[in-house]
DRENDO-1510 file (C-alpha; in Angstrom, 1 decimal, always signed):
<recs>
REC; n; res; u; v; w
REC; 1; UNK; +65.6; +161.6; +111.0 .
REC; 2; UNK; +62.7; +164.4; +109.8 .
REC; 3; UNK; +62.0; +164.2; +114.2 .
REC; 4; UNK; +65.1; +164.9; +114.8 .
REC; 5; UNK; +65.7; +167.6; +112.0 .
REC; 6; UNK; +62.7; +169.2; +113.3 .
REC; 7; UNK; +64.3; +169.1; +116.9 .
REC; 8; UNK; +67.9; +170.2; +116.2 .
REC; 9; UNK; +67.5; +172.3; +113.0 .
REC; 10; UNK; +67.6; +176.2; +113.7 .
REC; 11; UNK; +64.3; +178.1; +112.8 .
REC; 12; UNK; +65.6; +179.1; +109.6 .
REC; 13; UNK; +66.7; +176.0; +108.3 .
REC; 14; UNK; +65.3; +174.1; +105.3 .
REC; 15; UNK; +63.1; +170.6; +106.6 .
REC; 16; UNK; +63.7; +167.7; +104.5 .
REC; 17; UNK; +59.7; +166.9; +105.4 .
REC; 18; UNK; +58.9; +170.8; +103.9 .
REC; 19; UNK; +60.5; +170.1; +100.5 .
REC; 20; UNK; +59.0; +171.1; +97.4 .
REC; 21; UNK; +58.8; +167.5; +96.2 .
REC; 22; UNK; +60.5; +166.1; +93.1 .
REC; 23; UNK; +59.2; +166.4; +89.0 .
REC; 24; UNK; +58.6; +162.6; +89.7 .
REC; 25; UNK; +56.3; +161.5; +92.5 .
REC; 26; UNK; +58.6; +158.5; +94.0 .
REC; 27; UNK; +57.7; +156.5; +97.4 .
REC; 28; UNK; +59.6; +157.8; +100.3 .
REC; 29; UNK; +62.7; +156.0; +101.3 .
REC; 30; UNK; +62.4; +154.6; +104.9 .
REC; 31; UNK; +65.9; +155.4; +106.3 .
REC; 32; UNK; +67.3; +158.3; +104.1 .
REC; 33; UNK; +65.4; +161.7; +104.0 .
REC; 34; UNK; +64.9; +163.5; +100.7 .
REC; 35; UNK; +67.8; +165.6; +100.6 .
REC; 36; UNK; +70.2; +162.7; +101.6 .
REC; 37; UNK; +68.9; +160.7; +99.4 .
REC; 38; UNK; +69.7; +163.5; +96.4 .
REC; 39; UNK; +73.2; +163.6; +97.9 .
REC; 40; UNK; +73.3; +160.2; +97.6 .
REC; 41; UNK; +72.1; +160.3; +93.9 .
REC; 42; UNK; +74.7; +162.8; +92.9 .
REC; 43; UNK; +77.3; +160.9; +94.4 .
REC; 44; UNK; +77.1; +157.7; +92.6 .
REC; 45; UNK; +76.8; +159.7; +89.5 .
REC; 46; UNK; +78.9; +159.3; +85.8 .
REC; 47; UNK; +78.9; +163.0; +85.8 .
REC; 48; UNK; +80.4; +163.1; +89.3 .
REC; 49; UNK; +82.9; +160.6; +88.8 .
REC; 50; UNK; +83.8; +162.6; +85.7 .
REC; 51; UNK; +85.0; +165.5; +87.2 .
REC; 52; UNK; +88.3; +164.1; +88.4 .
REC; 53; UNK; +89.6; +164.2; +84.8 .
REC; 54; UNK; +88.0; +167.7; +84.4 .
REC; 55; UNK; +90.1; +170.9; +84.5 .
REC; 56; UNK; +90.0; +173.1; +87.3 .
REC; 57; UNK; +91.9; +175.9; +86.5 .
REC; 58; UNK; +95.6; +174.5; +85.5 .
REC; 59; UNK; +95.5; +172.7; +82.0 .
REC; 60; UNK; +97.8; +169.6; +81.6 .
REC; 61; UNK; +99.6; +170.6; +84.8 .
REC; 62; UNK; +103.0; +168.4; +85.5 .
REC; 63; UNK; +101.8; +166.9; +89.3 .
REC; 64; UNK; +99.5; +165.6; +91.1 .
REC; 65; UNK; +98.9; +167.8; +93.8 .
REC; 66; UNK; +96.4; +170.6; +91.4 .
REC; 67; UNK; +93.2; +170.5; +91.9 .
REC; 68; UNK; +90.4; +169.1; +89.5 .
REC; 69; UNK; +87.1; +169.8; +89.0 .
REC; 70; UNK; +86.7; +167.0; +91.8 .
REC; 71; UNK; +88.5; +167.9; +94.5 .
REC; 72; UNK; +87.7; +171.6; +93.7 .
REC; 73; UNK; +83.8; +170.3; +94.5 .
REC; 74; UNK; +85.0; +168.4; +98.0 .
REC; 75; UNK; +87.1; +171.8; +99.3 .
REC; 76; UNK; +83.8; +173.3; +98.6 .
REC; 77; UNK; +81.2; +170.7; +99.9 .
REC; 78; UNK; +83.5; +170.5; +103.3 .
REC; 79; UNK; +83.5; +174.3; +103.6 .
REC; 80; UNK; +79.8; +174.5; +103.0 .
REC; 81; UNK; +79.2; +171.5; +105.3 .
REC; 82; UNK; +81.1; +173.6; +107.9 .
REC; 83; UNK; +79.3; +176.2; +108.1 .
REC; 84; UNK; +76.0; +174.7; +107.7 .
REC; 85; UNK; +76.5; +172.9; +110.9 .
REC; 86; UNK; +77.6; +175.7; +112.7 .
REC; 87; UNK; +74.5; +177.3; +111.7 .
REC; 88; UNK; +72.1; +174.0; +112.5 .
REC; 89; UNK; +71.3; +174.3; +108.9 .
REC; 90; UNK; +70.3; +171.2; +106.6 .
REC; 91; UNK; +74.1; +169.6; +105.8 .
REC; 92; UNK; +72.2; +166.9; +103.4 .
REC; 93; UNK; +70.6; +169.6; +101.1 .
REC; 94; UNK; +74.1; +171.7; +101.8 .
REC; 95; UNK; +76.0; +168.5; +100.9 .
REC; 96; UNK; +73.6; +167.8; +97.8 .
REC; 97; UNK; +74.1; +171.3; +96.1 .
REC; 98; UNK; +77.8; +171.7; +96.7 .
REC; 99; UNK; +78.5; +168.0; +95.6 .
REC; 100; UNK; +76.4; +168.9; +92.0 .
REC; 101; UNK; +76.9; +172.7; +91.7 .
REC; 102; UNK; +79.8; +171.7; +89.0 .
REC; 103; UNK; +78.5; +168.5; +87.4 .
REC; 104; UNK; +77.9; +170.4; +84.0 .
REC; 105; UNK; +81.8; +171.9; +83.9 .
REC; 106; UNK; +83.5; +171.0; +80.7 .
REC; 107; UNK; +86.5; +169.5; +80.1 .
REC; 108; UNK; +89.2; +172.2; +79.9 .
REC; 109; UNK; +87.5; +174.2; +82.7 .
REC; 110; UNK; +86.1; +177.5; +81.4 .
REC; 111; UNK; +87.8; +177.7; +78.3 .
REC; 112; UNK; +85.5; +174.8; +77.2 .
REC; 113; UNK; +82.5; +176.3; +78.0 .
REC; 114; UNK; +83.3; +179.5; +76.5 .
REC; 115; UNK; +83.7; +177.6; +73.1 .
REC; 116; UNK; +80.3; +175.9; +73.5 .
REC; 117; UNK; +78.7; +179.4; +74.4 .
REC; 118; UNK; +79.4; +180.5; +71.3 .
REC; 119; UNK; +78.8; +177.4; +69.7 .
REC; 120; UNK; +75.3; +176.4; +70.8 .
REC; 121; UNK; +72.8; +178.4; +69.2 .
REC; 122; UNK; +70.6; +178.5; +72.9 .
REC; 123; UNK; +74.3; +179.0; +74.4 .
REC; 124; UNK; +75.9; +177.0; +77.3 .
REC; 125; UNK; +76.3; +177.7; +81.0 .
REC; 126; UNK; +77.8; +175.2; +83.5 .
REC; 127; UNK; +75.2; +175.4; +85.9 .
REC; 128; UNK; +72.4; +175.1; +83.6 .
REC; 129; UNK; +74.1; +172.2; +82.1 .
REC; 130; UNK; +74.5; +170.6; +85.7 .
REC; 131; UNK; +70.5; +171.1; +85.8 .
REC; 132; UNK; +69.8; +169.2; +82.8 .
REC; 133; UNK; +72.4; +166.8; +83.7 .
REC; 134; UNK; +70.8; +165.6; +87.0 .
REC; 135; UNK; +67.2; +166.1; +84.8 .
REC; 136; UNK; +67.5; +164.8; +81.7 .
REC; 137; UNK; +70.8; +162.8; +80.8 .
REC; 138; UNK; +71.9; +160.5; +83.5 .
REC; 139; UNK; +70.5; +157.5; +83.5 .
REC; 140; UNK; +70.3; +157.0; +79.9 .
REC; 141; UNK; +68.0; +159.6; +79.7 .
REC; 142; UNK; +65.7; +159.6; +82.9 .
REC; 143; UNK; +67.4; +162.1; +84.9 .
REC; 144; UNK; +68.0; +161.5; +88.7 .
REC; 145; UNK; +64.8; +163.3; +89.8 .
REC; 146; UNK; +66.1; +165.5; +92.8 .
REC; 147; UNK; +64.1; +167.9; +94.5 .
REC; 148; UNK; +63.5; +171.4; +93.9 .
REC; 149; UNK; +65.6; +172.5; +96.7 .
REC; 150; UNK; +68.9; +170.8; +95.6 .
REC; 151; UNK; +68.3; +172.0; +91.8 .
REC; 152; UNK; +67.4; +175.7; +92.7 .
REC; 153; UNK; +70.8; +175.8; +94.7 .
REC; 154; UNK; +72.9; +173.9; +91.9 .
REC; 155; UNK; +71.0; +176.1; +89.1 .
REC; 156; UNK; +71.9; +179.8; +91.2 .
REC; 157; UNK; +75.4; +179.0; +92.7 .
REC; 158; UNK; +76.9; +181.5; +90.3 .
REC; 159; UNK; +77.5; +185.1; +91.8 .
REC; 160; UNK; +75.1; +186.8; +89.3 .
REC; 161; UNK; +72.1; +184.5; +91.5 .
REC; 162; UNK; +70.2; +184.0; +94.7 .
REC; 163; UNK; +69.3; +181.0; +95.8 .
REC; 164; UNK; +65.8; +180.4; +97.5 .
REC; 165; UNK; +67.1; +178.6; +100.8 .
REC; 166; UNK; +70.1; +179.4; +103.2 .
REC; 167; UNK; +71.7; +175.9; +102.7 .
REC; 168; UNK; +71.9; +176.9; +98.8 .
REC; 169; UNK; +73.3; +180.3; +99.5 .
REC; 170; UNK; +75.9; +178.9; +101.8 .
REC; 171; UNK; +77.5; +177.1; +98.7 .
REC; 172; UNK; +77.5; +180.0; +96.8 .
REC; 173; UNK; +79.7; +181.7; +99.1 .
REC; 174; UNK; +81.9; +178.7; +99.8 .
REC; 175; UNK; +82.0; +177.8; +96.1 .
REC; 176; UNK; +83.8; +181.5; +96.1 .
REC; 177; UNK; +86.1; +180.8; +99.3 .
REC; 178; UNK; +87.5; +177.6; +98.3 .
REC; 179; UNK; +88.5; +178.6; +94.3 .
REC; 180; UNK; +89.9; +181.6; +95.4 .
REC; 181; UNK; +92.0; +180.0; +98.3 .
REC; 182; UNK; +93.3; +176.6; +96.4 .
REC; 183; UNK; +94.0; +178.7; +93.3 .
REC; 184; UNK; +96.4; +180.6; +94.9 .
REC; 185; UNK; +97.3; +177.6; +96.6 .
REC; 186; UNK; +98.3; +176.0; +92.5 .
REC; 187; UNK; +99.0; +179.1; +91.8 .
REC; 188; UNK; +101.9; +179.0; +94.1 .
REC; 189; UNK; +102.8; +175.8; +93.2 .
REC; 190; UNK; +102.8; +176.4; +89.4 .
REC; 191; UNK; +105.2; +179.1; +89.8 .
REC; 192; UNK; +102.8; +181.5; +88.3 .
REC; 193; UNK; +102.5; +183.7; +91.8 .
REC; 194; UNK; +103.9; +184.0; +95.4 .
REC; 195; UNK; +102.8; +185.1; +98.4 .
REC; 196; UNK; +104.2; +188.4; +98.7 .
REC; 197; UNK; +102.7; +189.5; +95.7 .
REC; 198; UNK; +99.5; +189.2; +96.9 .
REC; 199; UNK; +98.6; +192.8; +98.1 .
REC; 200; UNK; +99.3; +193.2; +101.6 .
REC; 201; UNK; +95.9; +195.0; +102.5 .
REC; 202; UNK; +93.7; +192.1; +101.4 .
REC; 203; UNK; +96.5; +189.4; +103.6 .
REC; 204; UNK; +96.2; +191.9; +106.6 .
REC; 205; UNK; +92.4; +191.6; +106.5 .
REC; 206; UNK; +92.2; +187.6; +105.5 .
REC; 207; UNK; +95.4; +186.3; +106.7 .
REC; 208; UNK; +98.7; +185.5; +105.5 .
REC; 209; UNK; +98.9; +181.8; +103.8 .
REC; 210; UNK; +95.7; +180.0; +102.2 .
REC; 211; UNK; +94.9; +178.4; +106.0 .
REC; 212; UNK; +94.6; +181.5; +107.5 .
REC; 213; UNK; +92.4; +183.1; +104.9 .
REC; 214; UNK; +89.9; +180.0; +104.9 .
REC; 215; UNK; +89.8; +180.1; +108.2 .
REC; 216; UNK; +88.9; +183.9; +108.5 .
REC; 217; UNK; +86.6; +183.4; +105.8 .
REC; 218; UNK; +84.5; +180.6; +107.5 .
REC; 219; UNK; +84.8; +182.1; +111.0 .
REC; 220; UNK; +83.1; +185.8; +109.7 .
REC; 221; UNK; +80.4; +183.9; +107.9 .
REC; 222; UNK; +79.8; +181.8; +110.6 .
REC; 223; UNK; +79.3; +185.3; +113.0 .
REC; 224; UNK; +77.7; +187.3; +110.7 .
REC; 225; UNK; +74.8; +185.3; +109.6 .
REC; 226; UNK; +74.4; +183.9; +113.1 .
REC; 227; UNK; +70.9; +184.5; +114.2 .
REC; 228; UNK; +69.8; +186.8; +111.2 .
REC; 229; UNK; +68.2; +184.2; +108.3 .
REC; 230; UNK; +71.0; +185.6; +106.2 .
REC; 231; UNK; +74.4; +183.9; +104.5 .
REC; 232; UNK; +77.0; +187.1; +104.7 .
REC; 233; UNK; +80.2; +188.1; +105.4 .
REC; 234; UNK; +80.9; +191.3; +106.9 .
REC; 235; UNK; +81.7; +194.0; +105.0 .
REC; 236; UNK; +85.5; +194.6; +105.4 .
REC; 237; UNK; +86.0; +190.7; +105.0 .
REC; 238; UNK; +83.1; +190.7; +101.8 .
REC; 239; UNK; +85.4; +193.5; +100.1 .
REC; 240; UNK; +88.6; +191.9; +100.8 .
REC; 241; UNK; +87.8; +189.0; +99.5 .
REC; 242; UNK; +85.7; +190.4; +96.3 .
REC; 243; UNK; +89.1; +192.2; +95.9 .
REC; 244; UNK; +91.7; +189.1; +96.0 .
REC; 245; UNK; +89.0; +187.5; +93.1 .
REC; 246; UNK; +89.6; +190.4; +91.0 .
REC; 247; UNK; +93.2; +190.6; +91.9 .
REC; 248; UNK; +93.2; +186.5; +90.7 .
REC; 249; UNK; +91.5; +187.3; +87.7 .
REC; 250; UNK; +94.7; +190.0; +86.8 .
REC; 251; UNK; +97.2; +187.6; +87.8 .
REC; 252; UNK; +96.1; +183.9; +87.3 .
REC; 253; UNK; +93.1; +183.3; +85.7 .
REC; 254; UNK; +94.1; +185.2; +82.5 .
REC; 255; UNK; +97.8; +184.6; +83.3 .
REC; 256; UNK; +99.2; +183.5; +79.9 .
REC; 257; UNK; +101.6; +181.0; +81.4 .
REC; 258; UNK; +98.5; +179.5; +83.5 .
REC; 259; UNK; +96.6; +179.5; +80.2 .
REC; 260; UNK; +99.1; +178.5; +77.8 .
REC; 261; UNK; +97.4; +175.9; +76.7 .
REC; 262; UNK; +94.1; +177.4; +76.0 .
REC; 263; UNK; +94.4; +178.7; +72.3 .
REC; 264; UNK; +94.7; +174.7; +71.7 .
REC; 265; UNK; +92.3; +173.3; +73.8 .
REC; 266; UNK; +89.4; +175.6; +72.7 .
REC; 267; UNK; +90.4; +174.5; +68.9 .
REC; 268; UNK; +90.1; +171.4; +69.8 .
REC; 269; UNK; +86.8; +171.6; +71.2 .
REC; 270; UNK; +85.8; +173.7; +67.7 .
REC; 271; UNK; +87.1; +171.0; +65.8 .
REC; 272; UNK; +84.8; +168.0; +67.7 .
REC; 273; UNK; +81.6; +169.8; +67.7 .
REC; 274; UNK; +82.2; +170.8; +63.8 .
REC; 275; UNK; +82.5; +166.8; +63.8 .
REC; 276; UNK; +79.3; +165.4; +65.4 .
REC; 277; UNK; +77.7; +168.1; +63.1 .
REC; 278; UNK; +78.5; +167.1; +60.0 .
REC; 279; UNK; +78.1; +163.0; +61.5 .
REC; 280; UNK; +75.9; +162.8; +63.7 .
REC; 281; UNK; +75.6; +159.5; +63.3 .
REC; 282; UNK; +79.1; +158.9; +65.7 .
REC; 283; UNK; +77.3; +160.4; +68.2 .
REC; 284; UNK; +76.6; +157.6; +71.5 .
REC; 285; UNK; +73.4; +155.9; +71.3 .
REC; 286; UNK; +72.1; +158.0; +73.8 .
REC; 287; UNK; +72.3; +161.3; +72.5 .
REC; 288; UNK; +71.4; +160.6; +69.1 .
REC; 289; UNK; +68.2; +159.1; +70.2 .
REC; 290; UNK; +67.6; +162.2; +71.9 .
REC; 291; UNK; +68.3; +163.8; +68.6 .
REC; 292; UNK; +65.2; +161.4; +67.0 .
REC; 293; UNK; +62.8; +162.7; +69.5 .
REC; 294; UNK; +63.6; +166.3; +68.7 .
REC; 295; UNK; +65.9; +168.0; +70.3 .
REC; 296; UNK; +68.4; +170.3; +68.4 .
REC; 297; UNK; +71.3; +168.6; +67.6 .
REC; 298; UNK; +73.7; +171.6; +68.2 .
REC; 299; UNK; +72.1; +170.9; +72.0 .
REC; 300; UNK; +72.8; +167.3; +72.0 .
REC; 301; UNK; +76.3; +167.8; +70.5 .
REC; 302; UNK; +77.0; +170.0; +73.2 .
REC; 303; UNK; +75.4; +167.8; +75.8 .
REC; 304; UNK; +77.8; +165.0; +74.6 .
REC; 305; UNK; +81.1; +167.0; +74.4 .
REC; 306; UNK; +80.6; +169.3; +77.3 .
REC; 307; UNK; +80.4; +165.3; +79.8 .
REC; 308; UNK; +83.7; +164.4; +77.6 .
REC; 309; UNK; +86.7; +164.4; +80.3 .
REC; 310; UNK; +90.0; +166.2; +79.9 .
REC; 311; UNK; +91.8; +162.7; +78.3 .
REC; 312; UNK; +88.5; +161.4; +76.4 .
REC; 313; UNK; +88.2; +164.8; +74.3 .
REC; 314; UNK; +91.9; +164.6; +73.4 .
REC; 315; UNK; +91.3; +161.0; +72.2 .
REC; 316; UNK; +88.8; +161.6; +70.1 .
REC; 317; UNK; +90.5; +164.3; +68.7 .
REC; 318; UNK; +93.1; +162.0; +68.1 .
REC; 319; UNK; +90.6; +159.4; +67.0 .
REC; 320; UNK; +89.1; +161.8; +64.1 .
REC; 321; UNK; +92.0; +164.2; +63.2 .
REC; 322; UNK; +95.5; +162.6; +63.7 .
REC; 323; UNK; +96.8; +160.1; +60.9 .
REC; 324; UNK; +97.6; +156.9; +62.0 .
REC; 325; UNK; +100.3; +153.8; +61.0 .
REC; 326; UNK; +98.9; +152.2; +57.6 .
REC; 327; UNK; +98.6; +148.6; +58.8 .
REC; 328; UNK; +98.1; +146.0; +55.9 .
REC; 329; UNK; +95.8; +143.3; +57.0 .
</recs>
């Protein structure tokens, strides 16, 4: 497979047999190379399977068809993988970073982790949670050891970052292209926009319904960074697109009938991590070992809540908060 990579793999691609290496020394596996084998890792992962009770952008939607922190990760990973090929670029370390850029969301989507940013006295960022998630908390503890390449990419997907190789900047850009294309897509669904009100100057540029857009999007990454070492879009696509996010923002992502729900939610999350505080003894096994060997608890609390899914944060709310049926025995 490294033979082949080596053979196929354009000139500015990132070799599995050039990786950085892992915080662990491990013994090579004989059929999977290094970045497959991450992808691999991530993908049998509690904090993967996680996500598909995790809030995307709807909360408590009424249907099946919105998209969850899951399926938000495979629109990206497929769009990444996309291009990636196109541009003979490493799909395993692609595939790895897109499938864990968003293993440290919490539940209730950003409003969670704007409660535990305030909250955590070191603050909280999803994709520096999804680092110490694949380093230090799954596995009971151990971490899944990936290698440098696949953390960089998952630690700098955010807009404010760079990632060091291409394959890591092509998820940041698809990370991008896929929320702002299926959020319009729920959007539409939800009621909460149509397409006509999307300003007609962006649609002439991108295209006319959430297919078209995705597929202008891929195509002018595809051409622009063909040949150049560089992940870009050109610059009348780039500022379309920069300019349908901020047009989102406006219109969905702070839309109060989108975000109805929110106010509660984020109380909800106050009221749990005011909990573990005062007993940390409730806390799982796990995290309040991890306590005993010194790390702060506001930390661990966070750590704990922030994995909780959607449904498990609102039973345990339940569990601690709401009365129950007296029962004599």
């Amino acid at each position: 497979m490294e033979f082949l990579e080596r053979a196929n793999l354009s000139p500015f691609a990132t070799l599995s047999e050039n990786s950085r290496g892992r915080e662990r020394e491990e013994e090579q596996c004989d059929i999977r190379p290094v970045f497959q084998r991450d992808r691999d890792r991530i993908l049998h992962s509690k904090a993967f399977r996680r996500m598909k009770h995790k809030t995307q952008v709807f909360l408590t939607p009424q249907g099946d068809h919105y998209r969850t922190r899951l399926t938000h990760t495979l629109e990206v990973n497929q769009t990444a993988r996309t291009i990636a090929k196109a541009l003979r670029l490493n799909e395993d370390l692609t595939e790895a970073i897109a499938l864990g850029h968003d293993l440290g969301h919490t539940p209730f989507g950003h409003a969670g982790e704007e409660v535990l940013n305030r909250l955590c006295s070191g603050g909280f960022l999803h994709n520096e949670q999804s680092v110490r998630i694949v380093e230090k908390l799954e596995k009971q503890g151990k971490g899944l050891n990936l290698t440098w390449e696949v953390r960089d990419g998952i630690l700098n997907h955010q807009t404010a970052s760079m990632p060091a190789t291409p394959e890591g900047r092509i998820v940041r850009l698809s990370d991008k292209i896929a929320y702002i294309n299926h959020d319009i897509d729920d959007a539409i669904r939800a009621h909460v926009l149509c397409e006509e009100e999307i300003p007609l100057e962006y649609r002439r540029v991108l295209g006319f319904s959430t297919r078209e857009r995705l597929n202008t999007l891929i195509h002018d990454m595809i051409i622009s960074s063909q040949g150049t070492g560089e992940i870009q879009l050109s610059s009348k696509v780039e500022q379309a697109m920069r300019c349908l996010r901020v047009f989102m923002f406006e219109h969905v992502y702070r839309n109060s009938r989108a975000k109805g729900e929110e106010l509660k939610a984020k109380e909800l999350l106050k009221r749990l991590f005011s909990y573990y505080m005062e007993e940390p003894s409730r806390l799982p096994e796990q995290f309040y070992a991890m306590r005993e060997r010194g790390e702060a608890l506001d930390r661990v609390v966070c750590d704990y809540i922030a994995g909780m899914t959607d449904q498990y944060a609102i039973a345990k709310f339940e569990e601690f908060f709401m009365p129950k049926a007296w029962q004599a025995l």
